[in-house]
Gaussian input, Z-matrix of N, CA and C with variables (Angstrom, degrees):
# hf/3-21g

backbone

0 1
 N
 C     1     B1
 C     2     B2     1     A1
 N     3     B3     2     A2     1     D1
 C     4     B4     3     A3     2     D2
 C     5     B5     4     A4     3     D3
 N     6     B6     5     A5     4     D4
 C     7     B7     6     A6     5     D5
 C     8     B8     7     A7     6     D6
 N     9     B9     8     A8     7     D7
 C    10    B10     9     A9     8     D8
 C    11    B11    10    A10     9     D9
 N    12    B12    11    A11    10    D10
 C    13    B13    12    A12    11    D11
 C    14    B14    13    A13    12    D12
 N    15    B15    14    A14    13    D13
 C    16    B16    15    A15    14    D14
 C    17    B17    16    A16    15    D15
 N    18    B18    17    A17    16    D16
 C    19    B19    18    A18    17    D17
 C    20    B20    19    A19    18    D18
 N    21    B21    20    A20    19    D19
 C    22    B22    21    A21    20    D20
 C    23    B23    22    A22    21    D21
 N    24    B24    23    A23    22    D22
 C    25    B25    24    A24    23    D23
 C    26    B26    25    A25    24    D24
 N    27    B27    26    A26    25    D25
 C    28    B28    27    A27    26    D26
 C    29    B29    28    A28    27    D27
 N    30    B30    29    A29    28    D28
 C    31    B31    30    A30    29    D29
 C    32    B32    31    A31    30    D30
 N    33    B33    32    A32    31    D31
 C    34    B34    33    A33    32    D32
 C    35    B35    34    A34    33    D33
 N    36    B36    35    A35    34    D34
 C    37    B37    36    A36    35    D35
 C    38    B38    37    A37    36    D36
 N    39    B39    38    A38    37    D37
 C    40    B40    39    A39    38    D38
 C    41    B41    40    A40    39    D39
 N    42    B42    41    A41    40    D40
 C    43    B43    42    A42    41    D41
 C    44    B44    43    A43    42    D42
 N    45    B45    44    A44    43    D43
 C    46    B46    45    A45    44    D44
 C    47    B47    46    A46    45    D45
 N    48    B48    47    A47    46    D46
 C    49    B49    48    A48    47    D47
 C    50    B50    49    A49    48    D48
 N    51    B51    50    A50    49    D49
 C    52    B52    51    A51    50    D50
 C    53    B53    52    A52    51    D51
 N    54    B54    53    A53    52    D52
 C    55    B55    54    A54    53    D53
 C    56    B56    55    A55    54    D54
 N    57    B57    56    A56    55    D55
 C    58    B58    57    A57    56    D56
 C    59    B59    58    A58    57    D57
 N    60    B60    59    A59    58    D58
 C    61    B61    60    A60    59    D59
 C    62    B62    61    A61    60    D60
 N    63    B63    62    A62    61    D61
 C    64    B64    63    A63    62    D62
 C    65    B65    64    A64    63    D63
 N    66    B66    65    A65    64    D64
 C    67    B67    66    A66    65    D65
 C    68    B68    67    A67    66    D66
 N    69    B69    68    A68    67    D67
 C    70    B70    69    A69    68    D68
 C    71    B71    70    A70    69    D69
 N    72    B72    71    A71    70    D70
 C    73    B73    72    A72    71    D71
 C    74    B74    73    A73    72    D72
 N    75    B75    74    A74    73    D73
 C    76    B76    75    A75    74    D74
 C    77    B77    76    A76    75    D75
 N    78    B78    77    A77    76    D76
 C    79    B79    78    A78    77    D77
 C    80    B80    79    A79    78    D78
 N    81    B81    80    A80    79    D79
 C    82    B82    81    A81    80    D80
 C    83    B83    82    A82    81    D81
 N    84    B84    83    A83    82    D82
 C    85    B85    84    A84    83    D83
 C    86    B86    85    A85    84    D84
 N    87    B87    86    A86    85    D85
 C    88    B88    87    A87    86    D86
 C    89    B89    88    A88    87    D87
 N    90    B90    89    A89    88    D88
 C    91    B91    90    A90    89    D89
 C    92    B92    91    A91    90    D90
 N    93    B93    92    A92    91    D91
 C    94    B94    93    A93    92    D92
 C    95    B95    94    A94    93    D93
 N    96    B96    95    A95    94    D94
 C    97    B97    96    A96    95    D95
 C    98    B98    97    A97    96    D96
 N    99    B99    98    A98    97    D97
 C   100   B100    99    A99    98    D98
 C   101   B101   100   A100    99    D99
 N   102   B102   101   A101   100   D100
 C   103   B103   102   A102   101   D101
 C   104   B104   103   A103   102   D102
 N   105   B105   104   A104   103   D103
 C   106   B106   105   A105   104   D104
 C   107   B107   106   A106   105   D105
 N   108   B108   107   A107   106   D106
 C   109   B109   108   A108   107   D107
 C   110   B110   109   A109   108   D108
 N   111   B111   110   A110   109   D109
 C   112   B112   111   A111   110   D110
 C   113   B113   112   A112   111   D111
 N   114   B114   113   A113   112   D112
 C   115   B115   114   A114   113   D113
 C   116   B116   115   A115   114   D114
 N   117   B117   116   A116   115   D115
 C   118   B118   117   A117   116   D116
 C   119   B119   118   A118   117   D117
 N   120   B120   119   A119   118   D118
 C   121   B121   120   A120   119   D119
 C   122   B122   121   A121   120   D120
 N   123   B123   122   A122   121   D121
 C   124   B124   123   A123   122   D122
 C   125   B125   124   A124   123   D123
 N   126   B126   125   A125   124   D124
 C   127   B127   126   A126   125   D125
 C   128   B128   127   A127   126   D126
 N   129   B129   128   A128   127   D127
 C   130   B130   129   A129   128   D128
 C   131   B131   130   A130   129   D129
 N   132   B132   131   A131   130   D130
 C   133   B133   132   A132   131   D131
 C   134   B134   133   A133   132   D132
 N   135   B135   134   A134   133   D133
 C   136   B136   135   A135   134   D134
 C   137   B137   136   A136   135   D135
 N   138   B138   137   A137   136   D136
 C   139   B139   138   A138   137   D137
 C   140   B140   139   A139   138   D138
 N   141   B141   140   A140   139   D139
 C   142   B142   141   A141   140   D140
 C   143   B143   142   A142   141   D141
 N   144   B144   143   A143   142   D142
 C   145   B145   144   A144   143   D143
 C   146   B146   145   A145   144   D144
 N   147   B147   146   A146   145   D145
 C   148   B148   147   A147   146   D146
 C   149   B149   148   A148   147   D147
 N   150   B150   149   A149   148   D148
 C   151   B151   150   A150   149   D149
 C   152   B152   151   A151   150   D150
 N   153   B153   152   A152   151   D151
 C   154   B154   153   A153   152   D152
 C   155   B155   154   A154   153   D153
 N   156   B156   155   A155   154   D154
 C   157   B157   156   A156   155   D155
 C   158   B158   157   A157   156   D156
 N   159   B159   158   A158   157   D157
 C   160   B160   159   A159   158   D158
 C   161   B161   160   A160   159   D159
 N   162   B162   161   A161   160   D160
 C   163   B163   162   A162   161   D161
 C   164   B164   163   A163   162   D162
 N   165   B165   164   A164   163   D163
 C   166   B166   165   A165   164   D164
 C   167   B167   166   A166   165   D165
 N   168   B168   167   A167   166   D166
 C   169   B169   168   A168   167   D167
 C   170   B170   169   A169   168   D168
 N   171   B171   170   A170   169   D169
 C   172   B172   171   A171   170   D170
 C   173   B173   172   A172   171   D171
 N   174   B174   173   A173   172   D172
 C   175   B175   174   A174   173   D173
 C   176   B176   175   A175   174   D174
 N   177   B177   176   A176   175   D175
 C   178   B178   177   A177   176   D176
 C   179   B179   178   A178   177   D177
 N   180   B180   179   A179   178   D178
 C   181   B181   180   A180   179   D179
 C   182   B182   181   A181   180   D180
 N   183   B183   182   A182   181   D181
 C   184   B184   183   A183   182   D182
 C   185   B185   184   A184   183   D183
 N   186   B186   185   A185   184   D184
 C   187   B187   186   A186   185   D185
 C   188   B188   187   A187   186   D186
 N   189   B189   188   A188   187   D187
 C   190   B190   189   A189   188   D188
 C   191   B191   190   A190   189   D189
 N   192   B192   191   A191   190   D190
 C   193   B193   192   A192   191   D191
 C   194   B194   193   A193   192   D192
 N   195   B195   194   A194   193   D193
 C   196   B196   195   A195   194   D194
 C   197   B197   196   A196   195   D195
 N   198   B198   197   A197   196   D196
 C   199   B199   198   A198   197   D197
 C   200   B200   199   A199   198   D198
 N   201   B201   200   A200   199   D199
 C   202   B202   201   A201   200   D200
 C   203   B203   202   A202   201   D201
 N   204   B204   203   A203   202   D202
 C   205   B205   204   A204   203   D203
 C   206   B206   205   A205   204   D204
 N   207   B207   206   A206   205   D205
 C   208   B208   207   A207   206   D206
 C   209   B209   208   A208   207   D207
 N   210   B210   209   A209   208   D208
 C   211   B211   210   A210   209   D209
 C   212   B212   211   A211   210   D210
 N   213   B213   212   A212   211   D211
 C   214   B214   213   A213   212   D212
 C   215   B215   214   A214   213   D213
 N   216   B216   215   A215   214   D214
 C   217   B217   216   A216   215   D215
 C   218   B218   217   A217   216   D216
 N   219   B219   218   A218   217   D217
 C   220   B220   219   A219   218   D218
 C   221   B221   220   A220   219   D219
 N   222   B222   221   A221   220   D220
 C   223   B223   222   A222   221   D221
 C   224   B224   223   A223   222   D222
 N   225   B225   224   A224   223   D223
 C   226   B226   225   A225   224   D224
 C   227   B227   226   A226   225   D225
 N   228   B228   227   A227   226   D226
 C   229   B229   228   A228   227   D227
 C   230   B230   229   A229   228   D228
 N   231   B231   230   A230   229   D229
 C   232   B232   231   A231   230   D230
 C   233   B233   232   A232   231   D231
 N   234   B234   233   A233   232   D232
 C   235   B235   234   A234   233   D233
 C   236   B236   235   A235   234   D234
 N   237   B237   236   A236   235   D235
 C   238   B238   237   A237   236   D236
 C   239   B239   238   A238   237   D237
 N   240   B240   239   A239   238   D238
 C   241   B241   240   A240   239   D239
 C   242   B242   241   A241   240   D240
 N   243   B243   242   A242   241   D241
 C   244   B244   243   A243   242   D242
 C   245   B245   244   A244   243   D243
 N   246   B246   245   A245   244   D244
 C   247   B247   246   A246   245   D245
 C   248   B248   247   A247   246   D246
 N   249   B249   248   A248   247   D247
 C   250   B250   249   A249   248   D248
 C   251   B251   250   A250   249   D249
 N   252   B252   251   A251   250   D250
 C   253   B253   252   A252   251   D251
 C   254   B254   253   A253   252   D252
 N   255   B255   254   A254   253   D253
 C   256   B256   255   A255   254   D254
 C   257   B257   256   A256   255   D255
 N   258   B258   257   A257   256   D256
 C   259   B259   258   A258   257   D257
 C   260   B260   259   A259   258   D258
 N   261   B261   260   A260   259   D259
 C   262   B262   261   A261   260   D260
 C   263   B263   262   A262   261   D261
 N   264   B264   263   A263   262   D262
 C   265   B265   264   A264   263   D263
 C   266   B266   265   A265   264   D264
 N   267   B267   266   A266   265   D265
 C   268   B268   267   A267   266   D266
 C   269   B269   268   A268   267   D267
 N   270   B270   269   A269   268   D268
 C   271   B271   270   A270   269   D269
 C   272   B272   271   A271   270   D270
 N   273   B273   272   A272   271   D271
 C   274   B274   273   A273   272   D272
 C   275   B275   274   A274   273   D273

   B1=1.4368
   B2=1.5254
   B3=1.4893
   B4=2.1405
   B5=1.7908
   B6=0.9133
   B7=1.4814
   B8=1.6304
   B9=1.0462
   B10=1.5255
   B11=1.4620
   B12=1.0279
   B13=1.8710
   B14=1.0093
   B15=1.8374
   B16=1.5995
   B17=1.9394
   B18=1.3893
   B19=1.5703
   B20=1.6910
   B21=1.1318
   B22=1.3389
   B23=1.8909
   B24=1.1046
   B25=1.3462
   B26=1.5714
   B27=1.3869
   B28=1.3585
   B29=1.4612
   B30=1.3589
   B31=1.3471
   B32=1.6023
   B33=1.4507
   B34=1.6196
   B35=2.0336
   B36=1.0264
   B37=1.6521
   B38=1.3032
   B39=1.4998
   B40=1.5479
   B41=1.2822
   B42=1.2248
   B43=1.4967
   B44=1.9301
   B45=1.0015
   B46=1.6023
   B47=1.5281
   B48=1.0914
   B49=1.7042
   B50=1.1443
   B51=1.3555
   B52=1.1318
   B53=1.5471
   B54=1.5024
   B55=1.7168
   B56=1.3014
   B57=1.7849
   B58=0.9575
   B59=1.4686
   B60=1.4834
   B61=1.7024
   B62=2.1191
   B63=0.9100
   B64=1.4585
   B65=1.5012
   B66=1.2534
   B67=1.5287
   B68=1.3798
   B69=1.5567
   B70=1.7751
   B71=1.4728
   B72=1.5376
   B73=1.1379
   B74=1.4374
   B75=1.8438
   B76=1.3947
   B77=1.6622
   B78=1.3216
   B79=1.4862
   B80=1.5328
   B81=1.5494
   B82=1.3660
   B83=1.4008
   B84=1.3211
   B85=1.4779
   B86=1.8433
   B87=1.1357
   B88=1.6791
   B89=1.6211
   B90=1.5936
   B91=1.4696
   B92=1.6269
   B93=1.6099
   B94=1.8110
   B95=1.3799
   B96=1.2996
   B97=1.6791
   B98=1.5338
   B99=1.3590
   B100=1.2784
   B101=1.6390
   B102=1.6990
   B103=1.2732
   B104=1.2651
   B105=1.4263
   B106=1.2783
   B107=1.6249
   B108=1.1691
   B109=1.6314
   B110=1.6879
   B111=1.4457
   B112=1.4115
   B113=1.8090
   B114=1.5261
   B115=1.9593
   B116=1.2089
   B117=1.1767
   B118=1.2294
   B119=1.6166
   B120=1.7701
   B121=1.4902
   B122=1.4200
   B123=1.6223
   B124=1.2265
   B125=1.3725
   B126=1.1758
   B127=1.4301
   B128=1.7504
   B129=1.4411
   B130=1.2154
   B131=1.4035
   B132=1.3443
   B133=1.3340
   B134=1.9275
   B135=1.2225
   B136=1.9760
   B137=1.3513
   B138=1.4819
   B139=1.6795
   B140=1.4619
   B141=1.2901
   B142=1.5583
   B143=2.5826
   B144=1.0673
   B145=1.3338
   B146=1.8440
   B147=0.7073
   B148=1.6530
   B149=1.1462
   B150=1.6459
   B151=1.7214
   B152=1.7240
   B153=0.9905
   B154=2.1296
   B155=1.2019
   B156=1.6492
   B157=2.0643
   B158=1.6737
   B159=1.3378
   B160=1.7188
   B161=1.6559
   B162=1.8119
   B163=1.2739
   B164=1.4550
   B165=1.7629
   B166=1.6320
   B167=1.6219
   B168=1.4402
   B169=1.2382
   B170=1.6525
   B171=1.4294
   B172=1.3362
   B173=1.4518
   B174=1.5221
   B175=1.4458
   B176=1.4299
   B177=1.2153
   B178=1.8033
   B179=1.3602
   B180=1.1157
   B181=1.8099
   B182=1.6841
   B183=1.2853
   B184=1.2522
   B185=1.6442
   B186=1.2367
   B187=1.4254
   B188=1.4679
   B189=1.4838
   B190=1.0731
   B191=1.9265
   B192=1.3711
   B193=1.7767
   B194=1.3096
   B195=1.8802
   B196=1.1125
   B197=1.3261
   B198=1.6673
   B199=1.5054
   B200=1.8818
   B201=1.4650
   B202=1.0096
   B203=1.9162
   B204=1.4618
   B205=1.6616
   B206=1.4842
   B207=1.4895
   B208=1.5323
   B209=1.6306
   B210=1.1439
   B211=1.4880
   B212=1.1695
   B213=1.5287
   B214=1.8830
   B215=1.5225
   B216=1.5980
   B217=1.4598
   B218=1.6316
   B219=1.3624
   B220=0.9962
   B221=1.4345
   B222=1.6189
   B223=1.2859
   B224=1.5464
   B225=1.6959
   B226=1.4432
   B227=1.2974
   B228=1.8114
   B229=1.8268
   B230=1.6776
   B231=1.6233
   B232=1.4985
   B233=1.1850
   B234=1.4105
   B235=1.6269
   B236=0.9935
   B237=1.1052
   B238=1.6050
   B239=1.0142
   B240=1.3715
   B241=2.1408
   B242=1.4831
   B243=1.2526
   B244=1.7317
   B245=1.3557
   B246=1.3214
   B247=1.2849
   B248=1.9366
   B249=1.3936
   B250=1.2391
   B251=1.7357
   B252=1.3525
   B253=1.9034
   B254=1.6134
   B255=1.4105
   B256=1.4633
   B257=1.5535
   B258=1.4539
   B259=1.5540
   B260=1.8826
   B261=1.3602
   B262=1.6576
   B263=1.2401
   B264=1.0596
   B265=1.4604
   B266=1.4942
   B267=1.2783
   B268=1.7582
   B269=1.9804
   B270=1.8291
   B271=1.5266
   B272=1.7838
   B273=1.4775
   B274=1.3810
   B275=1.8332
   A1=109.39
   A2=99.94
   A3=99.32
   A4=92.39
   A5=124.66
   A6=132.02
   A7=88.41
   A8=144.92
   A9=142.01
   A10=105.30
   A11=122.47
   A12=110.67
   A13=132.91
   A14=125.30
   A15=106.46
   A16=94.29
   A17=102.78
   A18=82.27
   A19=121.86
   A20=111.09
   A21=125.35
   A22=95.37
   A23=115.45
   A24=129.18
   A25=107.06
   A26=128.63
   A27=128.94
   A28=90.70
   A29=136.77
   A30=129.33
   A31=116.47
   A32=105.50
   A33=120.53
   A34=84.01
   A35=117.59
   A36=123.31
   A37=106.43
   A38=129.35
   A39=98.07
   A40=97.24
   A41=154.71
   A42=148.91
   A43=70.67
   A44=148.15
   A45=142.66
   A46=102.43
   A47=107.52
   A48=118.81
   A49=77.38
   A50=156.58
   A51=161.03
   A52=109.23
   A53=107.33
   A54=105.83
   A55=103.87
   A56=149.37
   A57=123.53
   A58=115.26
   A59=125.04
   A60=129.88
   A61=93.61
   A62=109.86
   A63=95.91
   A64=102.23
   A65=141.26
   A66=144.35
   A67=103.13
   A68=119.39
   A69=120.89
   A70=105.28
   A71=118.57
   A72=115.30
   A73=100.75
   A74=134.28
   A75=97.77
   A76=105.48
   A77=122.06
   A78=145.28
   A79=107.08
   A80=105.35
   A81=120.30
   A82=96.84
   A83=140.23
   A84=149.57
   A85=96.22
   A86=137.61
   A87=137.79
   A88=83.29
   A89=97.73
   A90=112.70
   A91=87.57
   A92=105.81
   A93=107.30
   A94=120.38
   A95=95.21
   A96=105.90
   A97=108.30
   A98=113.43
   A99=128.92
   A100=106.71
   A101=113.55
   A102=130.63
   A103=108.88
   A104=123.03
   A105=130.53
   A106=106.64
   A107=126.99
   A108=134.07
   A109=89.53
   A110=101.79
   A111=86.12
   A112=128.47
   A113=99.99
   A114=101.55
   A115=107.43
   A116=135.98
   A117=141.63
   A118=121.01
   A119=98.81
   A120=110.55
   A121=130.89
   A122=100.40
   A123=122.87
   A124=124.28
   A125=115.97
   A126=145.93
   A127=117.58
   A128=115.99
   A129=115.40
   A130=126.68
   A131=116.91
   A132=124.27
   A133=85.90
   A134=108.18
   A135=99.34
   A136=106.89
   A137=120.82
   A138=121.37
   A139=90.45
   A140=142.53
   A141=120.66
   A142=83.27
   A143=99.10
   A144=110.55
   A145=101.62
   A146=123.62
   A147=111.34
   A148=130.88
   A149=96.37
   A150=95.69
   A151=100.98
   A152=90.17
   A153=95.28
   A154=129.01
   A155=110.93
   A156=110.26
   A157=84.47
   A158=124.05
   A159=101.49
   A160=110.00
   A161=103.75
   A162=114.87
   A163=98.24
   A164=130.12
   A165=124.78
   A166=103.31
   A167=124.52
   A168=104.24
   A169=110.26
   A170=117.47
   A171=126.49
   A172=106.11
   A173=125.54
   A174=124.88
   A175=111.34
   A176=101.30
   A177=103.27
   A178=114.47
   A179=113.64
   A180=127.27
   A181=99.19
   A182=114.27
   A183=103.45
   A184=111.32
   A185=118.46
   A186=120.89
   A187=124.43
   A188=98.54
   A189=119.85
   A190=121.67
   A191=110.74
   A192=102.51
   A193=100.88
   A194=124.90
   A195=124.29
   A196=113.77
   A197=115.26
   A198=107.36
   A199=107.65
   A200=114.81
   A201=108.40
   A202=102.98
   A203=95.05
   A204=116.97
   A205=117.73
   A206=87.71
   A207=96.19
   A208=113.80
   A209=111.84
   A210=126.97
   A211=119.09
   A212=114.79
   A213=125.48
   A214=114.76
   A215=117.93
   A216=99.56
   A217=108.71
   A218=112.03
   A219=124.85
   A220=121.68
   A221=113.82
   A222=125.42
   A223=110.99
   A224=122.52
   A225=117.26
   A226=131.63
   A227=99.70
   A228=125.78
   A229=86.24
   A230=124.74
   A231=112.58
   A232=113.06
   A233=114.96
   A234=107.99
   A235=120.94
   A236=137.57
   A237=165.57
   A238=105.07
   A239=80.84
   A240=108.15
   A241=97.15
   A242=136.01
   A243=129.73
   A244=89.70
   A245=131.18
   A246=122.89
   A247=107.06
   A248=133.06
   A249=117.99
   A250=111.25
   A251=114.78
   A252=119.40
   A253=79.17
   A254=105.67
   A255=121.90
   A256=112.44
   A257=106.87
   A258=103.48
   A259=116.66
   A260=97.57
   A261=114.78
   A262=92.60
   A263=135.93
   A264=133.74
   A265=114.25
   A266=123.53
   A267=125.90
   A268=106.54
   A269=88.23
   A270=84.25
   A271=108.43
   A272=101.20
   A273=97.28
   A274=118.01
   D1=145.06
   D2=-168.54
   D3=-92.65
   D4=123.06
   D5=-168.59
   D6=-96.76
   D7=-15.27
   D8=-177.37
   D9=-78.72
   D10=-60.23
   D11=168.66
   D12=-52.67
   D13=-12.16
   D14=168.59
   D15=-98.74
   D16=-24.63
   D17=173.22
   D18=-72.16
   D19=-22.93
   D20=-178.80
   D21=-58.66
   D22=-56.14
   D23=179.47
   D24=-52.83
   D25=-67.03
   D26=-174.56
   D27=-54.31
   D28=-83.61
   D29=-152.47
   D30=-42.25
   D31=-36.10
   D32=-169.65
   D33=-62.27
   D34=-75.50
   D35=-171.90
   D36=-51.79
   D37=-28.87
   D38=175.21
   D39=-96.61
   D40=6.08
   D41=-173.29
   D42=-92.83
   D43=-70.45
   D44=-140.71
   D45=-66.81
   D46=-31.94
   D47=-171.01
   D48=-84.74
   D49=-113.52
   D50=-118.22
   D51=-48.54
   D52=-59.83
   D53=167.68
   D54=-59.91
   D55=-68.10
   D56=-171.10
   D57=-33.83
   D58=-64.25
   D59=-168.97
   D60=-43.93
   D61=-27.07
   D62=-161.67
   D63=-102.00
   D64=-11.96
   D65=143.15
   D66=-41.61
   D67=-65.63
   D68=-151.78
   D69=-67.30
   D70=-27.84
   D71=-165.99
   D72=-104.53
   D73=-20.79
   D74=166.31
   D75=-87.36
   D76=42.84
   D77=168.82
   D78=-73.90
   D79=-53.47
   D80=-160.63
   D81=-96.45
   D82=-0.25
   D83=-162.90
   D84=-91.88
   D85=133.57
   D86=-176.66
   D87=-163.45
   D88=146.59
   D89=-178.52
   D90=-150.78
   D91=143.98
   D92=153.04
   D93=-120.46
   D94=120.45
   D95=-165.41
   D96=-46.20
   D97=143.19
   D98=176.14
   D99=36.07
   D100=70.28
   D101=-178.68
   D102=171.20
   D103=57.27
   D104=-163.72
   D105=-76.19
   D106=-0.39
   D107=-166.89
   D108=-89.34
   D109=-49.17
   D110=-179.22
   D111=-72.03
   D112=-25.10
   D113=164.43
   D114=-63.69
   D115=-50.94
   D116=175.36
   D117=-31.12
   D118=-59.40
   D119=150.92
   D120=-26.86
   D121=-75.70
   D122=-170.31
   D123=-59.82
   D124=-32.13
   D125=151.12
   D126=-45.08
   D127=-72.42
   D128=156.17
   D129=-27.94
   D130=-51.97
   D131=-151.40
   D132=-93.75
   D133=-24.99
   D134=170.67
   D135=-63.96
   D136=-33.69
   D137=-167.69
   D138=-89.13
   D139=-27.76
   D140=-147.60
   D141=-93.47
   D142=-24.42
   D143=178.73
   D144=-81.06
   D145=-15.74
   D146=154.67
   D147=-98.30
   D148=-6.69
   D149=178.35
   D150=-91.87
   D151=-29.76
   D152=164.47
   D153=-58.13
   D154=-24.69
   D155=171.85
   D156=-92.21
   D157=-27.28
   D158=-162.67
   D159=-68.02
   D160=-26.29
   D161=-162.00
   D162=-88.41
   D163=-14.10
   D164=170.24
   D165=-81.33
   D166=-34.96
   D167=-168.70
   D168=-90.88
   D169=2.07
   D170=170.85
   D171=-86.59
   D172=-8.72
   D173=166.09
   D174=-126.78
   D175=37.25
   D176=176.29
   D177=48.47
   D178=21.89
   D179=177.21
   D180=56.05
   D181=55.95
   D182=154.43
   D183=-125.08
   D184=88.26
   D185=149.95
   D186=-135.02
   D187=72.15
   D188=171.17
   D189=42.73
   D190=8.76
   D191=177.56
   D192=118.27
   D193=-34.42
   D194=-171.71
   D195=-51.57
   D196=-38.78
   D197=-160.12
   D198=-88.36
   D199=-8.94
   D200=-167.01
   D201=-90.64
   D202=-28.01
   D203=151.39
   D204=-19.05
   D205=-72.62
   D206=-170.65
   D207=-64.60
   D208=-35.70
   D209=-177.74
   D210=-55.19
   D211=-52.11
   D212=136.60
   D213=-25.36
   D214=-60.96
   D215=-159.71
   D216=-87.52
   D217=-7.72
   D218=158.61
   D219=-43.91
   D220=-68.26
   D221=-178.78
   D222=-69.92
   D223=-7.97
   D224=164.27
   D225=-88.89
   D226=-9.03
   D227=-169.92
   D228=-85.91
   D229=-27.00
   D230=179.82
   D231=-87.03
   D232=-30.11
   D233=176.81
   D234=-68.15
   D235=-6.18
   D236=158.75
   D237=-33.68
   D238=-85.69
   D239=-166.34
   D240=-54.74
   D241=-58.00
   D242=-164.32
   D243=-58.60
   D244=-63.19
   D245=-171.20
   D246=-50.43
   D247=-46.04
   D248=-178.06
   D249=-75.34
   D250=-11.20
   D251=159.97
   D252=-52.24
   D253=-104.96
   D254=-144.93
   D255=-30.37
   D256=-22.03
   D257=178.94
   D258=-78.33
   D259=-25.83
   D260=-178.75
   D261=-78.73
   D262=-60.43
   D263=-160.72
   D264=-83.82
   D265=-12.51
   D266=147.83
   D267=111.86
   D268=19.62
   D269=-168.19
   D270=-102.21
   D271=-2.88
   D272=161.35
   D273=-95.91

């Protein structure tokens, strides 16, 4: 039996998983050039939004709408900020 083709196979799938994991997350990566207060921001508000699914599935997602709330105003506190980049940087 050629033992190199199923390892050939595992390595090929975790090398694929591995680049996928590293696409999605420089996915979630946003910077505004020469305005680092606002990555800094934007950044924050990605960590304070994961500590909000960690804190629903640490209560079986029962708090009533609030936390999914926040997760919303979360994702409107970022649309914000790109929109105040594009305004610093002259693209709005």
């Amino acid at each position: 039996m050629n033992v190199w083709k199923p390892l050939a196979l595992v390595a090929g799938v975790g090398l694929a998983a591995s680049v996928a994991t590293q696409i999605a997350s420089a996915g979630d990566q946003w910077s505004c050039p020469n305005h680092g207060n606002l990555t800094t921001a934007f950044g924050d508000l990605r960590a304070a939004k994961e500590h909000m699914s960690a804190a629903q599935q640490a209560n079986d997602f029962d708090m009533k709408g609030h936390a999914a709330q926040a997760k919303t105003d979360i994702d409107d506190a970022q649309a914000q900020i790109k929109q105040a980049c594009e305004v610093l940087n002259g693209k709005h």
